[in-house]
C-alpha atoms as an extended CHARMM CRD file, in Angstrom:
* protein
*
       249  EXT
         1         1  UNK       CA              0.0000000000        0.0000000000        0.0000000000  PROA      1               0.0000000000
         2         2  UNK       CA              1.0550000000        4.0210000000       -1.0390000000  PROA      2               0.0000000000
         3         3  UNK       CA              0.5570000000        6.0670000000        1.4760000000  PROA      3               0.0000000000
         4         4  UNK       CA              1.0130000000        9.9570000000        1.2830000000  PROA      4               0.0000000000
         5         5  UNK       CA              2.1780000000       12.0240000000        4.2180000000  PROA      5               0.0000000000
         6         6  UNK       CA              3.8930000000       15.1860000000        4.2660000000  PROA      6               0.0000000000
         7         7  UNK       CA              4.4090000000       17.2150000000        0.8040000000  PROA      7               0.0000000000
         8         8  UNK       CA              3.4330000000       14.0840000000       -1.2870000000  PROA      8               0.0000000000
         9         9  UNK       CA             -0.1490000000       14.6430000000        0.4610000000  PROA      9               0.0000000000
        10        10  UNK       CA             -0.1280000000       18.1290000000       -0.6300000000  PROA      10              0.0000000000
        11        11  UNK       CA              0.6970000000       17.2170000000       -3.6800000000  PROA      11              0.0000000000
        12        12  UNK       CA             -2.1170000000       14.8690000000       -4.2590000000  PROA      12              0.0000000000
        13        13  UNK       CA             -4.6790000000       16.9310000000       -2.3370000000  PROA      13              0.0000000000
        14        14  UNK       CA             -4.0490000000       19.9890000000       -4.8200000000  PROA      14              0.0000000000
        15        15  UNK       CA             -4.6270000000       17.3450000000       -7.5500000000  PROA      15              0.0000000000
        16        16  UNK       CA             -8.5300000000       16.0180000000       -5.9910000000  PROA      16              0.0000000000
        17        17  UNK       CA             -9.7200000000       16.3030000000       -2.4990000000  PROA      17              0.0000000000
        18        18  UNK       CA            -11.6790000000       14.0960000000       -0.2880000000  PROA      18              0.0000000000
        19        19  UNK       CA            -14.8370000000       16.1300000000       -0.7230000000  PROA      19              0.0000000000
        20        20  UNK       CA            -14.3920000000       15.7430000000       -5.1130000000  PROA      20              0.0000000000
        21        21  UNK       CA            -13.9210000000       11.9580000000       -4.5380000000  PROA      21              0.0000000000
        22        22  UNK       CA            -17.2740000000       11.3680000000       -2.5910000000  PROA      22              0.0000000000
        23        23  UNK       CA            -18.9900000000       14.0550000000       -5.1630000000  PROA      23              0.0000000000
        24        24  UNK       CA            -18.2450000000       11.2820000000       -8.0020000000  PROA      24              0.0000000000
        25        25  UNK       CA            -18.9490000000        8.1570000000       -6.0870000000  PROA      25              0.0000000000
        26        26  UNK       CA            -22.4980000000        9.9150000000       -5.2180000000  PROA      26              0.0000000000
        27        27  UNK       CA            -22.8460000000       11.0430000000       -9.1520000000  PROA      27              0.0000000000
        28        28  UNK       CA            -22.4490000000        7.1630000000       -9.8060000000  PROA      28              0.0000000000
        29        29  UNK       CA            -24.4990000000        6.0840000000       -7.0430000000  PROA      29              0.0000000000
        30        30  UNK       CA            -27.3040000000        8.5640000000       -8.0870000000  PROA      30              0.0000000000
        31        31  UNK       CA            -27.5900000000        7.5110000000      -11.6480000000  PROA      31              0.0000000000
        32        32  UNK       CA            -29.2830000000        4.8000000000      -10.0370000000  PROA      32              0.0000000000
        33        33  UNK       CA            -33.0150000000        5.6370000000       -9.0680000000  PROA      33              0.0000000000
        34        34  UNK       CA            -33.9030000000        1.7800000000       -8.8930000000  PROA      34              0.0000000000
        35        35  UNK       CA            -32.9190000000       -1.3490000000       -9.0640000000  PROA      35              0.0000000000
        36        36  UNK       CA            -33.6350000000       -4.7740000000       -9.3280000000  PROA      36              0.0000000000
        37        37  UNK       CA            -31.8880000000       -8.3090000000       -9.3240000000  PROA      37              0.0000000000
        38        38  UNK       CA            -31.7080000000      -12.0980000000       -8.2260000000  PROA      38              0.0000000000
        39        39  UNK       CA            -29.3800000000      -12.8270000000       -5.6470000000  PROA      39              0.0000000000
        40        40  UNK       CA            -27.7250000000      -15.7070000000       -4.7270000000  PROA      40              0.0000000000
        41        41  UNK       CA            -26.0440000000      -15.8670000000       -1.7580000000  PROA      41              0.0000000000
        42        42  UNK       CA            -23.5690000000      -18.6670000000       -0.1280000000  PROA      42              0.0000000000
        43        43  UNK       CA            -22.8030000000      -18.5920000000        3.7700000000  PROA      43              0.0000000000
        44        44  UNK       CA            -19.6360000000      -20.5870000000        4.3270000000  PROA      44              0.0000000000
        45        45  UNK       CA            -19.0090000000      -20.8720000000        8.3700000000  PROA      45              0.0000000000
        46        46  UNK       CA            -17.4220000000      -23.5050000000       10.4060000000  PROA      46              0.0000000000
        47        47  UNK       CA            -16.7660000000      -25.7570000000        7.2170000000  PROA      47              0.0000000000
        48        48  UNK       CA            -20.5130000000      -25.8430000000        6.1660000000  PROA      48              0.0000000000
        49        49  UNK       CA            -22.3650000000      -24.2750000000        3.3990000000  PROA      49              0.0000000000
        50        50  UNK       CA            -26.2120000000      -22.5310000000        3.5500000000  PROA      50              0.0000000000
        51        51  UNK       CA            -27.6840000000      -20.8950000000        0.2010000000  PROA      51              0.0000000000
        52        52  UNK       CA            -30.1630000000      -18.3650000000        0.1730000000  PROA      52              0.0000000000
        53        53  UNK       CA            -31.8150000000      -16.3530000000       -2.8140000000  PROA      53              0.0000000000
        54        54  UNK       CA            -33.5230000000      -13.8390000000       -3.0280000000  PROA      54              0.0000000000
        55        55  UNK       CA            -35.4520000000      -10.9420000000       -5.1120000000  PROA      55              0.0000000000
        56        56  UNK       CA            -33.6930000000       -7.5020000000       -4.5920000000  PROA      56              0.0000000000
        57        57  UNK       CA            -35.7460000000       -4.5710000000       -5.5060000000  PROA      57              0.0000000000
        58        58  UNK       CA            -34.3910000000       -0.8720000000       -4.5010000000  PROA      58              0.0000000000
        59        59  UNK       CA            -35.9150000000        2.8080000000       -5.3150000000  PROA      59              0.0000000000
        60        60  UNK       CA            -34.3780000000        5.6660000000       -4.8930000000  PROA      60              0.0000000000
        61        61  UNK       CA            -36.2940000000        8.5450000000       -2.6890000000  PROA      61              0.0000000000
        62        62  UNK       CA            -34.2260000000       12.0630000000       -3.6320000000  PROA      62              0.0000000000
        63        63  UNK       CA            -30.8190000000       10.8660000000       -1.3650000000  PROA      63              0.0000000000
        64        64  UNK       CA            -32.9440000000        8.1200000000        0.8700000000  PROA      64              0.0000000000
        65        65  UNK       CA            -33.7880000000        5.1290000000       -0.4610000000  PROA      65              0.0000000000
        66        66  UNK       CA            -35.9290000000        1.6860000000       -0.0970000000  PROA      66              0.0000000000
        67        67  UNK       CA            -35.0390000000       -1.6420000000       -0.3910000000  PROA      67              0.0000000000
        68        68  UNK       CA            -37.4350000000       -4.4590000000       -0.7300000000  PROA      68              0.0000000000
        69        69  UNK       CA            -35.8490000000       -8.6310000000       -0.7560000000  PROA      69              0.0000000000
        70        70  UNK       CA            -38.3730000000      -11.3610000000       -1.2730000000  PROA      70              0.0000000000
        71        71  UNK       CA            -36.9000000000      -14.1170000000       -0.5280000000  PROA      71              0.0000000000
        72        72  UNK       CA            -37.1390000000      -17.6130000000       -3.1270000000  PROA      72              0.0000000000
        73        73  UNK       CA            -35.2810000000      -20.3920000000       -1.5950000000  PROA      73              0.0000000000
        74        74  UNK       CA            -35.0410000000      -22.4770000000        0.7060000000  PROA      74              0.0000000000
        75        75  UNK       CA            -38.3440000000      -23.5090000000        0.1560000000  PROA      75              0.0000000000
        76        76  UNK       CA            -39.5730000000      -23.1850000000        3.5270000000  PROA      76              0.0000000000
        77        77  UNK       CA            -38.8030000000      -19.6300000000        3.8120000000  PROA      77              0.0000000000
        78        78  UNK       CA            -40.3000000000      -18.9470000000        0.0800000000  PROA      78              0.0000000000
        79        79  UNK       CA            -42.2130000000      -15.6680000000        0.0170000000  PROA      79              0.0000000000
        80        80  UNK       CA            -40.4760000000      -14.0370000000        3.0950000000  PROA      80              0.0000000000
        81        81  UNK       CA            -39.8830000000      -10.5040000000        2.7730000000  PROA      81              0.0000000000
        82        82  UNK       CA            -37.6140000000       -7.6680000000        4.3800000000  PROA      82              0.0000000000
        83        83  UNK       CA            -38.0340000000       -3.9080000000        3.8390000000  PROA      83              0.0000000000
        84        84  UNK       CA            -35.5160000000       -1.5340000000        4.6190000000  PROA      84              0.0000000000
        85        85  UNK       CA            -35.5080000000        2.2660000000        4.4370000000  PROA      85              0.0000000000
        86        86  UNK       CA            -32.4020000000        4.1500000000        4.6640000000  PROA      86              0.0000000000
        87        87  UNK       CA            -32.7950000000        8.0930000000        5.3370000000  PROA      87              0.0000000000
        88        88  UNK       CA            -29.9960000000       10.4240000000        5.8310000000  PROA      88              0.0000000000
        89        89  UNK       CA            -29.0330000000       11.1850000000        9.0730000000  PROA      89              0.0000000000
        90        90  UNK       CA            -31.6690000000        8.4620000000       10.7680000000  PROA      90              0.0000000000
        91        91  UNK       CA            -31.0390000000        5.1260000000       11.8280000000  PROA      91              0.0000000000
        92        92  UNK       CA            -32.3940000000        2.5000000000        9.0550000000  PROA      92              0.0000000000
        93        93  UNK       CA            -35.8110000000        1.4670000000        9.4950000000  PROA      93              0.0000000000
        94        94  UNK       CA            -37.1090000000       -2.5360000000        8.6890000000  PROA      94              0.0000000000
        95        95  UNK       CA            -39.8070000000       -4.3390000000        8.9110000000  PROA      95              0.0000000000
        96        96  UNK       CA            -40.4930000000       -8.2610000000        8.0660000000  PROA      96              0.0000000000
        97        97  UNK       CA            -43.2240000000      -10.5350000000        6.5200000000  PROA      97              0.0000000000
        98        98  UNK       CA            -43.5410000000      -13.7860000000        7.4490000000  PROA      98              0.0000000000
        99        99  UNK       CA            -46.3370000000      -16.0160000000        5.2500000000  PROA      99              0.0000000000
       100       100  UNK       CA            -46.8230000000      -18.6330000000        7.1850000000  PROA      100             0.0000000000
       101       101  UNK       CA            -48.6830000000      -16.3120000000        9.9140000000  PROA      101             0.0000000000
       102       102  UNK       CA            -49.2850000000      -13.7820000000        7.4190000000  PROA      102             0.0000000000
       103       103  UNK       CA            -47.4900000000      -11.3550000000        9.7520000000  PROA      103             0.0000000000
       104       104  UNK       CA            -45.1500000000       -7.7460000000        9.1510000000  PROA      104             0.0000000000
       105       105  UNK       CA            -43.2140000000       -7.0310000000       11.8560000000  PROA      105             0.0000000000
       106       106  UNK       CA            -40.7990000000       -3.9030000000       12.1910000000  PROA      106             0.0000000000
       107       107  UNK       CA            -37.3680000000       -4.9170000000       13.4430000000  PROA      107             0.0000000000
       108       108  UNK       CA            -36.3200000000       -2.5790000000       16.1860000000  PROA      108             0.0000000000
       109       109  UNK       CA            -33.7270000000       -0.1680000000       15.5670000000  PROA      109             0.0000000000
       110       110  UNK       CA            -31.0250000000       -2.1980000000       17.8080000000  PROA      110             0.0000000000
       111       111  UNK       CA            -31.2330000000       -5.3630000000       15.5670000000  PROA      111             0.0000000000
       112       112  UNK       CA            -30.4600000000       -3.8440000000       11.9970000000  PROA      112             0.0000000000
       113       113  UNK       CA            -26.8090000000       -4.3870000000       13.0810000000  PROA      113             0.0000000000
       114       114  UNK       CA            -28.1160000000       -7.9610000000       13.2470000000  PROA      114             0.0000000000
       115       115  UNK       CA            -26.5410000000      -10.5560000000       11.1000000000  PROA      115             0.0000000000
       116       116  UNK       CA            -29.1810000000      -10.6840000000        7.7050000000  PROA      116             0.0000000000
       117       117  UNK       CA            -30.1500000000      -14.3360000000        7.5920000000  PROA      117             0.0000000000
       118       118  UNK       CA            -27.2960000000      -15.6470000000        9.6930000000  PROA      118             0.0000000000
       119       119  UNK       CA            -24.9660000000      -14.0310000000        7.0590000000  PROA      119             0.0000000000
       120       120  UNK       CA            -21.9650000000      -11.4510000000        7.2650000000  PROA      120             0.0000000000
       121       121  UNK       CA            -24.2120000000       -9.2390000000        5.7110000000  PROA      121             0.0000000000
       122       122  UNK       CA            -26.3040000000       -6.5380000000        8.4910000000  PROA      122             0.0000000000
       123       123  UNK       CA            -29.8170000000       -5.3320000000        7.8140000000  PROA      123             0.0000000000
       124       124  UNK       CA            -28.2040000000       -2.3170000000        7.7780000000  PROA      124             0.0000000000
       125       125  UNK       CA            -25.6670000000       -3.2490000000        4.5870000000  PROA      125             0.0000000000
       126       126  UNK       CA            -29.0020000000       -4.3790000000        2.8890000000  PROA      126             0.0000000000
       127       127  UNK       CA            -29.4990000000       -0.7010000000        2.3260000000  PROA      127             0.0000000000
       128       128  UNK       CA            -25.9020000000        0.4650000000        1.6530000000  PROA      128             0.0000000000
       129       129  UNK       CA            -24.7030000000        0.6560000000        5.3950000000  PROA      129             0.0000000000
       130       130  UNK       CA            -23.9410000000        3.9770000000        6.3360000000  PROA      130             0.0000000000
       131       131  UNK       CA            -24.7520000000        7.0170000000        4.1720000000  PROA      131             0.0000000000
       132       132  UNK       CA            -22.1000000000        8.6810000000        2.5370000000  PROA      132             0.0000000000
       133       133  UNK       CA            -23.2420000000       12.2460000000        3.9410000000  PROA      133             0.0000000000
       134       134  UNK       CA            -23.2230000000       10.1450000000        7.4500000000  PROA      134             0.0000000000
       135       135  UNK       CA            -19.7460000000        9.7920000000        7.1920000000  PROA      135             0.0000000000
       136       136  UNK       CA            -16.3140000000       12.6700000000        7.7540000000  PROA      136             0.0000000000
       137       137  UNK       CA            -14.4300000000       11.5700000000        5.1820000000  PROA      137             0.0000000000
       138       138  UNK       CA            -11.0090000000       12.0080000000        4.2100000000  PROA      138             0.0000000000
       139       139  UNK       CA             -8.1690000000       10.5240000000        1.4580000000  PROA      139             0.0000000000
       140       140  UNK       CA             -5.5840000000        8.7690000000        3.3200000000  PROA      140             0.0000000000
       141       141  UNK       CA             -3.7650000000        7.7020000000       -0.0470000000  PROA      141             0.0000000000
       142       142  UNK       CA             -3.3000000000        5.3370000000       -3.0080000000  PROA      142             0.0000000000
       143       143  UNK       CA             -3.1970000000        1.4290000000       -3.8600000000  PROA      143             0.0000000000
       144       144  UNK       CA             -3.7150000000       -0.9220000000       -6.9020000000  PROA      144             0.0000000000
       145       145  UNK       CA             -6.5510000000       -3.5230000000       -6.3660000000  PROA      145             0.0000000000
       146       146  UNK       CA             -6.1090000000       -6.1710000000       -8.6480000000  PROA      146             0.0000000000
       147       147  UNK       CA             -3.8240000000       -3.4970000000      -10.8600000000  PROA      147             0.0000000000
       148       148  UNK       CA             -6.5990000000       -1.0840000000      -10.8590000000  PROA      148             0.0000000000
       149       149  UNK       CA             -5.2100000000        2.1390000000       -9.3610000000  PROA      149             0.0000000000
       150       150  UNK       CA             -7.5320000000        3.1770000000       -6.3560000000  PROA      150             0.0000000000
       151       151  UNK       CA             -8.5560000000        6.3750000000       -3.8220000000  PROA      151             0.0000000000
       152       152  UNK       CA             -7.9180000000        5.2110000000       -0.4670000000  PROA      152             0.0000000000
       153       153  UNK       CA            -10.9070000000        6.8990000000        2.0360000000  PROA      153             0.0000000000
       154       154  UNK       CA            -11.5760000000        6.5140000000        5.2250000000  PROA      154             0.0000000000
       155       155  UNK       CA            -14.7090000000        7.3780000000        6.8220000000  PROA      155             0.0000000000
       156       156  UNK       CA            -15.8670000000        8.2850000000       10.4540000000  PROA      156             0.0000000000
       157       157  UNK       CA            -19.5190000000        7.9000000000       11.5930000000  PROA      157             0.0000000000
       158       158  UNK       CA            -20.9780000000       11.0640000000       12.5530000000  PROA      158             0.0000000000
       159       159  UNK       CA            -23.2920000000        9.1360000000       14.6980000000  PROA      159             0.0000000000
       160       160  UNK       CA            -23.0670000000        6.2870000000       16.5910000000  PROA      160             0.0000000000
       161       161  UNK       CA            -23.4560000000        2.8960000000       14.5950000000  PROA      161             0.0000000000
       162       162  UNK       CA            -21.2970000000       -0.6150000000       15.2010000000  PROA      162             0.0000000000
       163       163  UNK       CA            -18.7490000000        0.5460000000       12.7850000000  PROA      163             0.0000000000
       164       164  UNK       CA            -15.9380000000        3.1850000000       14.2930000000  PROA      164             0.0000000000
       165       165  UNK       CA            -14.2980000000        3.4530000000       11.4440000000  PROA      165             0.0000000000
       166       166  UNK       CA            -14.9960000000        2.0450000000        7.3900000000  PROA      166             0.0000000000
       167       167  UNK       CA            -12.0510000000        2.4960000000        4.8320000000  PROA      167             0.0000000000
       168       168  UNK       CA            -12.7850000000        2.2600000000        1.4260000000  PROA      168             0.0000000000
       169       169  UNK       CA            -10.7310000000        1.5570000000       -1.8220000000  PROA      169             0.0000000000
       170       170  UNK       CA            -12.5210000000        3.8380000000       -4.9120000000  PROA      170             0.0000000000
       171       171  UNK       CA            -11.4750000000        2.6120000000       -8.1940000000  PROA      171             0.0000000000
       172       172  UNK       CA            -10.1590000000        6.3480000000      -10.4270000000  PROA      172             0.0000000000
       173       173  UNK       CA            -11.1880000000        5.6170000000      -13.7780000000  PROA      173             0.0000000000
       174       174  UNK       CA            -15.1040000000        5.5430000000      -12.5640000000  PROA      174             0.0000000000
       175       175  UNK       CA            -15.2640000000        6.1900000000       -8.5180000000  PROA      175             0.0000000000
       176       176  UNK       CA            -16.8410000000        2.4610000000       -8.2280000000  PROA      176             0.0000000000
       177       177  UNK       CA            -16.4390000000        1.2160000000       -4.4020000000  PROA      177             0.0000000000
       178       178  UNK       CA            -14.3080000000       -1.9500000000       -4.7890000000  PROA      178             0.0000000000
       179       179  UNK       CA            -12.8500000000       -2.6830000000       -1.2780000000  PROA      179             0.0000000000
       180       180  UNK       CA            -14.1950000000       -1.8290000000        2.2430000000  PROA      180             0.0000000000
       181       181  UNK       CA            -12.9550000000       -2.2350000000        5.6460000000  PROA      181             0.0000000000
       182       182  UNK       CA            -15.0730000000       -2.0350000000        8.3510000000  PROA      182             0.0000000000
       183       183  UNK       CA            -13.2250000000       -0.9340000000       11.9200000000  PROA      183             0.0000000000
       184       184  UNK       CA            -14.7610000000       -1.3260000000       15.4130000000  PROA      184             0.0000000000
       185       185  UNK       CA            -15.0680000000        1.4650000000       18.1730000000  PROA      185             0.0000000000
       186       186  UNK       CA            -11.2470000000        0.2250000000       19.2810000000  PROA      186             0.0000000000
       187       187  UNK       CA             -9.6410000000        0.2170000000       15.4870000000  PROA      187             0.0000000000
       188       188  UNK       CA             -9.9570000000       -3.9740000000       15.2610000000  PROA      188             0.0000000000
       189       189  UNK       CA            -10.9720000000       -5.3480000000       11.7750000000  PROA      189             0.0000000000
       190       190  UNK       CA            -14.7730000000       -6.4540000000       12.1300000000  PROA      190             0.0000000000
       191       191  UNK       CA            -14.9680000000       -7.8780000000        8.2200000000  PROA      191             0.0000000000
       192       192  UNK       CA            -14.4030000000       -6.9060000000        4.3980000000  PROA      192             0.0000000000
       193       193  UNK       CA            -16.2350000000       -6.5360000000        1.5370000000  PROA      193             0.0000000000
       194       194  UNK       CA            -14.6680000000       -7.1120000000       -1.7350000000  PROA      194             0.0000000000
       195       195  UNK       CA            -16.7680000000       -6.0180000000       -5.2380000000  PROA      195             0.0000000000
       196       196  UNK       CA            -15.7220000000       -7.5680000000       -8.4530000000  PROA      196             0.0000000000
       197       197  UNK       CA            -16.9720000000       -8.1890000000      -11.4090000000  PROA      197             0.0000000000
       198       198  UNK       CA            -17.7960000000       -4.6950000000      -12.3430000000  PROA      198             0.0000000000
       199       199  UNK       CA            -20.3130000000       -4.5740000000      -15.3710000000  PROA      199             0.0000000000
       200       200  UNK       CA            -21.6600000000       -1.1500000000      -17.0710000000  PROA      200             0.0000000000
       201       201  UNK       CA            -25.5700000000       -1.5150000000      -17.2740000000  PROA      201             0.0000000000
       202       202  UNK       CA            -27.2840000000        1.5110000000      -19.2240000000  PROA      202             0.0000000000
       203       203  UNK       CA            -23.3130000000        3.3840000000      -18.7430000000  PROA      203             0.0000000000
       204       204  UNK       CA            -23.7360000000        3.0610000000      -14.9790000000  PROA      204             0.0000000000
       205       205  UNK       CA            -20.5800000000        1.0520000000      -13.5230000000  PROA      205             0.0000000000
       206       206  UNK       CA            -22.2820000000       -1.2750000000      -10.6730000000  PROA      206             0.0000000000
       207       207  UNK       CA            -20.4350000000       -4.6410000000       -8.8820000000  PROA      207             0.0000000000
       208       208  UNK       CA            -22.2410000000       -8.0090000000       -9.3660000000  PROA      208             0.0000000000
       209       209  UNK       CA            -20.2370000000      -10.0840000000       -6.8630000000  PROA      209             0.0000000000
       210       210  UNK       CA            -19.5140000000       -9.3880000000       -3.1120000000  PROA      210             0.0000000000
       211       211  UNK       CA            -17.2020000000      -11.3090000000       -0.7470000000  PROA      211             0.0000000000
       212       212  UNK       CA            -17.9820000000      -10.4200000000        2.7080000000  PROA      212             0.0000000000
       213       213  UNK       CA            -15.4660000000      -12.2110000000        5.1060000000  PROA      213             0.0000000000
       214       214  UNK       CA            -15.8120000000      -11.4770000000        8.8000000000  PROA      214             0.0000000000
       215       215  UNK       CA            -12.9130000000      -11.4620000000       11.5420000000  PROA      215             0.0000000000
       216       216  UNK       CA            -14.9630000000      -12.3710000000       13.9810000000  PROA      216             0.0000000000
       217       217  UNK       CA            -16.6880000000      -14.9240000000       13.4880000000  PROA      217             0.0000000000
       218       218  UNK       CA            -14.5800000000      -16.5640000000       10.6070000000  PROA      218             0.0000000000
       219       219  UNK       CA            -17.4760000000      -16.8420000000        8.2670000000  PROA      219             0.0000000000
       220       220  UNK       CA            -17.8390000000      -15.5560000000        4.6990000000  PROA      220             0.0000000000
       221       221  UNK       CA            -20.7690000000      -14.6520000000        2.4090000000  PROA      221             0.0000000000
       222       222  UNK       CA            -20.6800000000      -14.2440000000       -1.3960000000  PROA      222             0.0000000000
       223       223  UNK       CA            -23.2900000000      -12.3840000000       -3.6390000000  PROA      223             0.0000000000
       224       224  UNK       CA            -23.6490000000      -12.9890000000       -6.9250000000  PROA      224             0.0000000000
       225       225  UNK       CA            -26.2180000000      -10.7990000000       -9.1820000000  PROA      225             0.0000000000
       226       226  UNK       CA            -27.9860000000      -11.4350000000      -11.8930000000  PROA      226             0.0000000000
       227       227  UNK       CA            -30.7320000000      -10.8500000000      -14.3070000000  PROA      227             0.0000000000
       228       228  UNK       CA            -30.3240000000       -6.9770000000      -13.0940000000  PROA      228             0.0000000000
       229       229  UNK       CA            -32.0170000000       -3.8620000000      -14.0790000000  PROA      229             0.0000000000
       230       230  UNK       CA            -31.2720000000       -0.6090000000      -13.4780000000  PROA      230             0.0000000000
       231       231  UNK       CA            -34.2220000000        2.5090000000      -13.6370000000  PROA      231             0.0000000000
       232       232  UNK       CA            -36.8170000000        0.0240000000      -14.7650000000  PROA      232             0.0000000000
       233       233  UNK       CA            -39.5050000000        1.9830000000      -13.6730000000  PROA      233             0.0000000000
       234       234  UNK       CA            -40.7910000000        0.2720000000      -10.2620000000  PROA      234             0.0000000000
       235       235  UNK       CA            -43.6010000000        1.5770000000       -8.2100000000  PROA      235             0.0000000000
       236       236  UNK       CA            -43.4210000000        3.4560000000       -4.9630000000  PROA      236             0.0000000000
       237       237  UNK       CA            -46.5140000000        1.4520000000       -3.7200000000  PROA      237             0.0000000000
       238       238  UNK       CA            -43.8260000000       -1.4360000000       -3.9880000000  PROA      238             0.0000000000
       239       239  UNK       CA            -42.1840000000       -0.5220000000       -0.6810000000  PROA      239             0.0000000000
       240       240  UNK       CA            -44.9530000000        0.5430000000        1.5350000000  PROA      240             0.0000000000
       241       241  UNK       CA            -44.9670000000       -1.9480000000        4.8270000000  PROA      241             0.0000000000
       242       242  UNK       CA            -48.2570000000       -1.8370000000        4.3610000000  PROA      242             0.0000000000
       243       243  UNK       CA            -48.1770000000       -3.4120000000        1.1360000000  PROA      243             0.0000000000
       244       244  UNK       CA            -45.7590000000       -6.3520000000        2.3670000000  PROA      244             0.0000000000
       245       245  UNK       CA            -46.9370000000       -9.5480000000        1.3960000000  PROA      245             0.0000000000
       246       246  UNK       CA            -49.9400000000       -8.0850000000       -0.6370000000  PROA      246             0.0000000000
       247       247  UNK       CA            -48.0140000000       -7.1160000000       -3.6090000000  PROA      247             0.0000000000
       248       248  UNK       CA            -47.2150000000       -9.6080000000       -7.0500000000  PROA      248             0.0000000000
       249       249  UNK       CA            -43.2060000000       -9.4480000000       -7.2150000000  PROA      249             0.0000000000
């Protein structure tokens, strides 16, 4: 890893700042106003395997946004449903349907730090984590992922959340997210996201696998994406709680 101190931070802060790099990653980030896609997604812990999949559907709400996952296998939990909405400078709200007693259910706000599923993946990460605009952020240096030259960021919480600390590697050539670190309270490594397989859809750059590997518990997750669609037009009456479990997905 490059790190700049000294003059060569200067150097590179005169060239783009912090606040320009987070400016592009929300252009990109924006382009999207919804979004939808199967997911598959593998759980590998303690030398055992579970697979889940699941319907993702996401619409954008100005900078907030809602996030709606139906989920299609296993079997038994076929037609199970999550919805998440993520507004700036609030804690993410959720709420759950289960079919077999036809019952929503909002998650209180101390579980969406909760594992998703019994995955690496948090209720909150459903809906992007923390906000960017929920985050002081500031351009530590530079570092090749995979030979593609990268911003390094880091970014403090302005609130209170489990993460203390994320770091993020931005790719230059189009300000795509492809590495995250996620730091505790204490600076410890809590897990790591890795996006690959970056695909343009409509000219909008977007990821279509994620490794999450956590430090805690020794676990991974992978999610793969596909059959996406990006500003296909879905309805706002899509991701009312009141419409969980009532509406043809």
């Amino acid at each position: 890893m490059v790190t700049v101190t000294g003059l060569g931070a200067a150097m590179l802060l005169a060239q783009i700042s912090a606040g320009a790099i987070v400016a592009h990653v929300k252009e990109v980030d924006l382009a999207i106003q919804d979004l939808s896609a199967n997911v598959s997604m593998a759980i590998t812990a303690e030398g055992r395997e579970r697979n889940r999949v699941f319907r993702l559907q996401m619409r954008r709400e100005g900078v907030n946004y809602r996030a709606l996952i139906t989920l299609q296998e296993p079997p038994e939990m076929e037609g199970t449903q999550f919805l998440v909405v993520a507004a700036r400078g609030e804690r993410n709200r959720q709420w759950a349907y289960f079919p077999d007693l036809d019952l929503v259910r909002q998650i209180a706000g101390r579980d969406q730090d909760d594992p998703f599923l019994g995955s690496d993946v948090t209720y909150a990460d459903l809906a992007g984590g923390a906000h960017l605009d929920d985050l002081v952020h500031r351009l530590i240096g530079e570092e090749d992922i995979d030979g593609v030259p990268c911003y390094v960021m880091e970014g403090v919480p302005r609130r209170e959340i489990v993460y203390g600390k994320l770091r993020g590697w931005v790719r230059k050539d189009n300000f795509v997210t492809i590495r995250a670190v996620f730091f505790d309270r204490y600076g410890e490594r809590m897990k790591e996201a890795r996006m690959t397989d970056v695909r343009e859809i409509h000219g909008v750059p977007l990821a279509h696998r994620i490794e999450m590997e956590s430090f805690i518990d020794r676990s991974r997750t992978t999610l793969t994406f596909d059959e996406v669609g990006i500003n296909v037009g879905l309805a706002p009456g899509l991701f009312d709680e009141e419409s969980l479990g009532r509406v043809e997905n």
